[in-house]
Structure formats: structure tokens, C-alpha cells
N, C-alpha and C positions, 0 to 999 in steps of 0.2 A: 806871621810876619817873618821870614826868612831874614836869617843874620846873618854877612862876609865880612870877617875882620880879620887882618894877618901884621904881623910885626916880627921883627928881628931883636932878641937879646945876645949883645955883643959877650958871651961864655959860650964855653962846651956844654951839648947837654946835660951829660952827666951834673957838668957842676949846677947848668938850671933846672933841672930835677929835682935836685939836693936841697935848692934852693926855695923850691916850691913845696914839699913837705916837711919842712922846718918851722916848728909852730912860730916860734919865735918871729920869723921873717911873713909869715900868715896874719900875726898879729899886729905885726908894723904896718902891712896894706890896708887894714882892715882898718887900726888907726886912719890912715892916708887918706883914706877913703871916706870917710864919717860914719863908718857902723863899727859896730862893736862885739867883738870875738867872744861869741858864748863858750864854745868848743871846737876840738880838732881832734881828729883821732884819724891816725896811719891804718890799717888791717892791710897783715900780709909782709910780703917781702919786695920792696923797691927797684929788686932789682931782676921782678919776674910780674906775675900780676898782682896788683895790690889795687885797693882803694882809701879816698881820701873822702871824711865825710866832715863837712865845716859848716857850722850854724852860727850865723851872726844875725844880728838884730839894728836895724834901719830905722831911724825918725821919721817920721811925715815927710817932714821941712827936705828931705835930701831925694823925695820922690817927683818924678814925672805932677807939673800942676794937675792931671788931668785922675791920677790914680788916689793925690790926696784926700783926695772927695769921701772915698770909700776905706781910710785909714784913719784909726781911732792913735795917736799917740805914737806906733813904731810898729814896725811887721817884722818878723821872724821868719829869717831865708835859713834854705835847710839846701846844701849844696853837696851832690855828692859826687867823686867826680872814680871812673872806673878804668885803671890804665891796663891797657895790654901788654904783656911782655916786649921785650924792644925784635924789631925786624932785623932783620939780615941786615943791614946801611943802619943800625942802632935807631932808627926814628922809633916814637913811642907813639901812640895813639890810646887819644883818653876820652871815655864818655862821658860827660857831662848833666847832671839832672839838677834843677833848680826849680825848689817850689814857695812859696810864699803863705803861709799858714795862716789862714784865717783869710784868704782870698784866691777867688781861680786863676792864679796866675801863674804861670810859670816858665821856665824855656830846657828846650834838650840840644844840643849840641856836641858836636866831632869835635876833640883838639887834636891838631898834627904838631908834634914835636920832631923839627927835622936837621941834623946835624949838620952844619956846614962849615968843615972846617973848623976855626977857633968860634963860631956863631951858632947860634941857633933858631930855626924857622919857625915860627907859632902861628897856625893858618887856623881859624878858627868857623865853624858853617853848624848854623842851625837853627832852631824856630823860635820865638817868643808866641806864647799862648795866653790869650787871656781870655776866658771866658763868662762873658759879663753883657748879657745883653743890649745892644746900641751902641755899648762902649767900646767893647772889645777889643775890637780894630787901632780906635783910637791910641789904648793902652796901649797894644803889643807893637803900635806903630814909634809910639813918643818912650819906649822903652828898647827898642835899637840902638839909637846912638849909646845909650851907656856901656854896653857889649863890648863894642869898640874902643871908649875912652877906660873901662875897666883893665880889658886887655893892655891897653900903651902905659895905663898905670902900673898894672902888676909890671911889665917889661922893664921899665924904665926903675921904680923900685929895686926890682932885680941885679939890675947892671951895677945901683948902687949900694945895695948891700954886699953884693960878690965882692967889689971892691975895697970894702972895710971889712969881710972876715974872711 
């Protein structure tokens, strides 16, 4: 199932970069969100290639009704996300791996981090996989929208924590 989701966070990249591998502000989403932040670890230098690898842990109750079925108590996302050095125009591009432990589920995705001025462009394109006979589809279909509503939450998170530190 193929994922398009894009938003604008009102900061300079840099400052939403900064913003985005700052455990602290990793762990307020993470709150935000209803999972809860096992770990975070930066590898590398920020300001060339680096990666970002974040494993939180999810309730049933906050999943897709259709994936509950086959979740005992809480699943463990293991996210790992792999940024390119920044382009000529400073936009960044980040790969994205997300797999779900103790289920075939998963999704890969492109992030475009693109400067605009005082703003910044976050275009998001990629797949949810689930591979689970009969269900599958169902999964990776009723697992889309969150893609999207994750994105506008990190975003909007973002704008408000820039603004308090």
C-alpha cells in the first residue's frame, strides 16, 4: 500500500533537523502519540550522514481494529530512519525503515526535507507492508492514514516546541 503525505513546519531546516534528533523532543511525540520511548540513538555527524534509530513500544488499544486481532498486549516498532548529507539547496533526504517485531509488518519510505525560506517542506512517499495472509492488504491499507496523521503530529509538535526552546 503506497503512502503520500506532505506538510510544512513553520522553522528553518536546520532548526527542524535539530529538532528532530533531540531525544528529548523524540520523547514528547512519542508521549503525544500514545507509545512510549524505549530508545534513541543519533550515529554519526548531523551535519553530513548520520542515522537515527528509535524503538518505541505501542498498546493494542492504539492500533488499526483490524491488526488488534494478532497483537498480544503492545508491539515493538523499531524505526530507523538514514539521512543523506544535505544537497546543494541544503534539502536533506531520509530513508526511513519501520518494522514491528513479533509481526510481518512493516513500511519503507523517502523523507524530503526541503527549505523554504523561514519554512520547511516534509514530503513523505512510501509503502506499508504487511504480510499476513488474507489480511494483509487489509492491514497495510487501514495502516495509511496513520502515516499521514503521524507526520502533521510530529510537524505541528515541532513548531511548538521550536517555539518554547
Amino acid at each position: 500500500m503506497s503512502v503520500n503525505a506532505s506538510t510544512t513546519v513553520k522553522a528553518p531546516l536546520e532548526t527542524v533537523l535539530k529538532t528532530f534528533v533531540d531525544e528529548a523532543f523524540v520523547r514528547h511525540v512519542s508521549d503525544r502519540a500514545g507509545t512510549q520511548l524505549e530508545s534513541f540513538e543519533v550515529s554519526g555527524d548531523t551535519n553530513t550522514t548520520f542515522t537515527v534509530t528509535t524503538v518505541r513500544t505501542m498498546s493494542a488499544d492504539k492500533l488499526p481494529d483490524v491488526v488488534q486481532k494478532f497483537v498480544k498486549g503492545a508491539v515493538k516498532l523499531n524505526q530507523v530512519d538514514t539521512y543523506d548529507a544535505p544537497a546543494a539547496d541544503g534539502s536533506r533526504n531520509a530513508r526511513t525503515e519501520i518494522k514491528a517485531h513479533g509481526l510481518p509488518v512493516g513500511a519503507n519510505a523517502t523523507q524530503t526535507l526541503k527549505p523554504t525560506g523561514e519554512e520547511t517542506v516534509i514530503d513523505v512517499a512510501g509503502d506499508v507492508v504487511a504480510n499476513i495472509p488474507l489480511v494483509g492488504k487489509k492491514i497495510a491499507a487501514a495502516a495509511e492514514p496513520y502515516i499521514g496523521k503521524a507526520l502533521t503530529l510530529q510537524a505541528r509538535a515541532a513548531e511548538s516546541w521550536i517555539a518554547k526552546h
